[in-house]
Each structure stands twice: as C-alpha cells, then as structure tokens.
ZADO-1210 file (C-alpha; in nm, 4 decimals, padded with zeros to 6 digits):
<atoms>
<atom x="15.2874" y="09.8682" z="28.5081" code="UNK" pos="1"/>
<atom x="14.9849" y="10.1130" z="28.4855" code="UNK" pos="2"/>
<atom x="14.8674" y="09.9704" z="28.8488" code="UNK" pos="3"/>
<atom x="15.1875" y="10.0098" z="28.9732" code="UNK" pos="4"/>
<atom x="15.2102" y="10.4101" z="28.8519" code="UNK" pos="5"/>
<atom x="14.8334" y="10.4718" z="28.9868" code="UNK" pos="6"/>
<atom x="14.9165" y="10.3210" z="29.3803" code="UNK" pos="7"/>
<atom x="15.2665" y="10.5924" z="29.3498" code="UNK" pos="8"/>
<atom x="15.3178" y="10.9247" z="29.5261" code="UNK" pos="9"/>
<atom x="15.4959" y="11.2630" z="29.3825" code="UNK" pos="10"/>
<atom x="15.8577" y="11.2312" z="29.5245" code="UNK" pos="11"/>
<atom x="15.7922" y="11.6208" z="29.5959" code="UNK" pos="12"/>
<atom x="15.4348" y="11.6216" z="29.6982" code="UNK" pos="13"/>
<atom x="15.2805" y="11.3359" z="29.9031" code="UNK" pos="14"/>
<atom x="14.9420" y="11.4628" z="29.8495" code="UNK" pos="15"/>
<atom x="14.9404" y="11.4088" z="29.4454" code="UNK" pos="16"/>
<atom x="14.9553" y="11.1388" z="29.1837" code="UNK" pos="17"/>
<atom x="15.2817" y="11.0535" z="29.0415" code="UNK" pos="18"/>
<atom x="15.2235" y="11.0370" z="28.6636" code="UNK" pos="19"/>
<atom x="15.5956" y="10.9854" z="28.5299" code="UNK" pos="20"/>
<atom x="15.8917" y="10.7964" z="28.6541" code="UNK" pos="21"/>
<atom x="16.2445" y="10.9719" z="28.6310" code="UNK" pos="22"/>
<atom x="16.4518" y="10.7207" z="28.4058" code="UNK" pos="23"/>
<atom x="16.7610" y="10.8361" z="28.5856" code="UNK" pos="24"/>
<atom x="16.6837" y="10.8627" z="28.9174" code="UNK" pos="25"/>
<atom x="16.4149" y="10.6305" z="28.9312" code="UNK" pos="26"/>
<atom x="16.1788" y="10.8196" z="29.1350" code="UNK" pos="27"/>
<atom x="15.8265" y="10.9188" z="29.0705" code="UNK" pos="28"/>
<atom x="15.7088" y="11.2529" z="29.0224" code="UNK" pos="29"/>
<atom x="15.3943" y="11.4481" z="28.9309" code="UNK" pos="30"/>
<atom x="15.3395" y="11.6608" z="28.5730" code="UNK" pos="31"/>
<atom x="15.4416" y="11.9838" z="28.7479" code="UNK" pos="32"/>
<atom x="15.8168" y="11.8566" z="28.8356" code="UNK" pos="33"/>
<atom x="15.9155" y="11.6913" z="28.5298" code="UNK" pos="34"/>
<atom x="16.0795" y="11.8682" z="28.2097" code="UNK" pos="35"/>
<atom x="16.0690" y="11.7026" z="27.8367" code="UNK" pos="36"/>
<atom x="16.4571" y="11.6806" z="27.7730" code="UNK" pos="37"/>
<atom x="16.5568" y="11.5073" z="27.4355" code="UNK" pos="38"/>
<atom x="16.1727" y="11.3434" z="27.4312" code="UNK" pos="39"/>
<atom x="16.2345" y="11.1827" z="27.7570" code="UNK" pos="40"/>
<atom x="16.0732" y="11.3089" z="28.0846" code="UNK" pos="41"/>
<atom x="16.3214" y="11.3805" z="28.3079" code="UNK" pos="42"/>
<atom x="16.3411" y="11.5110" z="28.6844" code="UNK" pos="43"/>
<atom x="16.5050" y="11.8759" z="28.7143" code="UNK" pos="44"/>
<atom x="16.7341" y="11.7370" z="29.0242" code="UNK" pos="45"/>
<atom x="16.8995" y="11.4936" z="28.7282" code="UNK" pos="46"/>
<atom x="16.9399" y="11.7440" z="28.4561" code="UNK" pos="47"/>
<atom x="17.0649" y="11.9626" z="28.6864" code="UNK" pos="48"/>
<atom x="17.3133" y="11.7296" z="28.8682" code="UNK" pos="49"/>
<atom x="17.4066" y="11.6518" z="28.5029" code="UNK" pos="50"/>
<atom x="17.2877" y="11.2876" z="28.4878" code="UNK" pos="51"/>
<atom x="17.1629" y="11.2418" z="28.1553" code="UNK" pos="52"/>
<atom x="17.3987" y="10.9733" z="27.9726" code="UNK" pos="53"/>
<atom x="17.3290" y="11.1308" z="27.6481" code="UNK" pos="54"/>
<atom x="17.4719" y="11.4959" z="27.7263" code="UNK" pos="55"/>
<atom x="17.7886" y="11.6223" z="27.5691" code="UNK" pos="56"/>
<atom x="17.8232" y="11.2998" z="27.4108" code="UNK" pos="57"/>
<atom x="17.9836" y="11.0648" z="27.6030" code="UNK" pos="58"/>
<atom x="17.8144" y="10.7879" z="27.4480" code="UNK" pos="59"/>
<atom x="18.0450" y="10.8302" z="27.1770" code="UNK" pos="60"/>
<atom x="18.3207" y="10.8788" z="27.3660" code="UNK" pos="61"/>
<atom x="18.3397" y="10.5451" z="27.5381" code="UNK" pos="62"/>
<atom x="18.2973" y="10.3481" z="27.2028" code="UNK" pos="63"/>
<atom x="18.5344" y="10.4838" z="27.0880" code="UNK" pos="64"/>
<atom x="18.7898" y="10.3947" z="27.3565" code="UNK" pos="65"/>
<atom x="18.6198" y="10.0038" z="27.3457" code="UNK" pos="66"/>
<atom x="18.7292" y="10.0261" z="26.9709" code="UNK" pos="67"/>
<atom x="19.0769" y="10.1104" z="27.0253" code="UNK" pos="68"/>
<atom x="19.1144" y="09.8143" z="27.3279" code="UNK" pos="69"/>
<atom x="18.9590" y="09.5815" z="27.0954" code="UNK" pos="70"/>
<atom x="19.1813" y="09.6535" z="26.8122" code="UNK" pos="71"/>
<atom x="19.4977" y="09.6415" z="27.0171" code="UNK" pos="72"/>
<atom x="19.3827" y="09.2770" z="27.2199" code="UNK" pos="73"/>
<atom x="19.3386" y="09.1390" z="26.8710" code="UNK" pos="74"/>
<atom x="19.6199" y="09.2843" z="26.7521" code="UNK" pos="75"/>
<atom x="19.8305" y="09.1493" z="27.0325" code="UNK" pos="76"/>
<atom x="19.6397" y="08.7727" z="26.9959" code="UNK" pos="77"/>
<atom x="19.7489" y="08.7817" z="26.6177" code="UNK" pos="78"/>
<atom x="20.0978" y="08.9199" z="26.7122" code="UNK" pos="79"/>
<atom x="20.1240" y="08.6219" z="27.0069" code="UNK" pos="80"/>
<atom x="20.0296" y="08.3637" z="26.7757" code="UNK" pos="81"/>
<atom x="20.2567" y="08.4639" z="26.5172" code="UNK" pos="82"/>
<atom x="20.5465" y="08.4493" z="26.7170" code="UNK" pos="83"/>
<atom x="20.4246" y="08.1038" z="26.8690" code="UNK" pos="84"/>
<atom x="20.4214" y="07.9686" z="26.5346" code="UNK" pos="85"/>
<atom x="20.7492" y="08.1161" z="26.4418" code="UNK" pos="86"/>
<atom x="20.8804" y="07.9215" z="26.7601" code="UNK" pos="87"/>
<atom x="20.8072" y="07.5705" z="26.5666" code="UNK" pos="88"/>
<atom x="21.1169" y="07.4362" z="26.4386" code="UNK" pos="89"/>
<atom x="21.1412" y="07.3619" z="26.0834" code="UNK" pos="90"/>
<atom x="21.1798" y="07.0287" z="26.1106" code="UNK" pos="91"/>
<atom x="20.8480" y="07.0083" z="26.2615" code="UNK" pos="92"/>
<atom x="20.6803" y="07.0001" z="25.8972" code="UNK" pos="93"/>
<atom x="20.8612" y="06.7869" z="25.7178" code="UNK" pos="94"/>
</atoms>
C-alpha cells in the first residue's frame, strides 16, 4: 500500500506528493489540504459538503430504525404462525 501512496499525486497540486488518502472521497491529497476531523484525515471538500457518516449522528439513527423493522417482521412471523397453527383442526391431534 506504501508503493502505491509514494507513485500518487496531490488531487490539488500535481507537482507534490500525496501523503493521505481522503476516506470519503477517495482521493489523494498532500499534508497542506487535509484537516484531522474525529482522528481521521479528512479532505475539506467532504467536511464541507457534509460527508462524514459519523456527523450529527446518523449512525444511530439508522439502527435504530433496523431495530424497529426487525422487531415488527418477527413479530409478524410469530403472529403468522400462530394463526396457522390455530387453523389446525382439533381433531388433527388426537
């Protein structure tokens, strides 16, 4: 990976070594255009176009909507099944 980051170009100036790679944007950039933001390095075009993930927390805003849809499809499995089973006649176990 080292090789890779040595043969690299500043997205901003041609003439310089890139020495970081934006995790957002994926580009590579020299010292001078990257800021430390939440001990990542990060490109000022991405946190100012507002790409960080972990900003105002929506990290923990989606989980929480995966918890409610997984409570309510197991809720309506074990609600299916139930009436299924109510469906059996009887008879059936004797």
């Amino acid at each position: 990976m080292t090789a890779a980051l040595i043969h690299q170009r500043c997205w901003h100036h041609a003439d310089r070594e890139a020495g970081v790679r934006c995790p957002q944007c994926r580009r590579y950039y020299c010292r001078e255009c990257v800021i430390e933001h939440q001990g990542r390095m990060v490109c000022a075009a991405c946190i100012e176009a507002g790409e960080n993930p972990s900003a105002a927390g929506s990290g923990a805003a989606l989980w929480t909507v995966f918890g409610v849809c997984g409570f309510l499809l197991a809720w309506m499995v074990f609600y299916y099944l139930g009436m299924a089973l109510d469906r059996i006649p009887s008879d059936f176990f004797e």
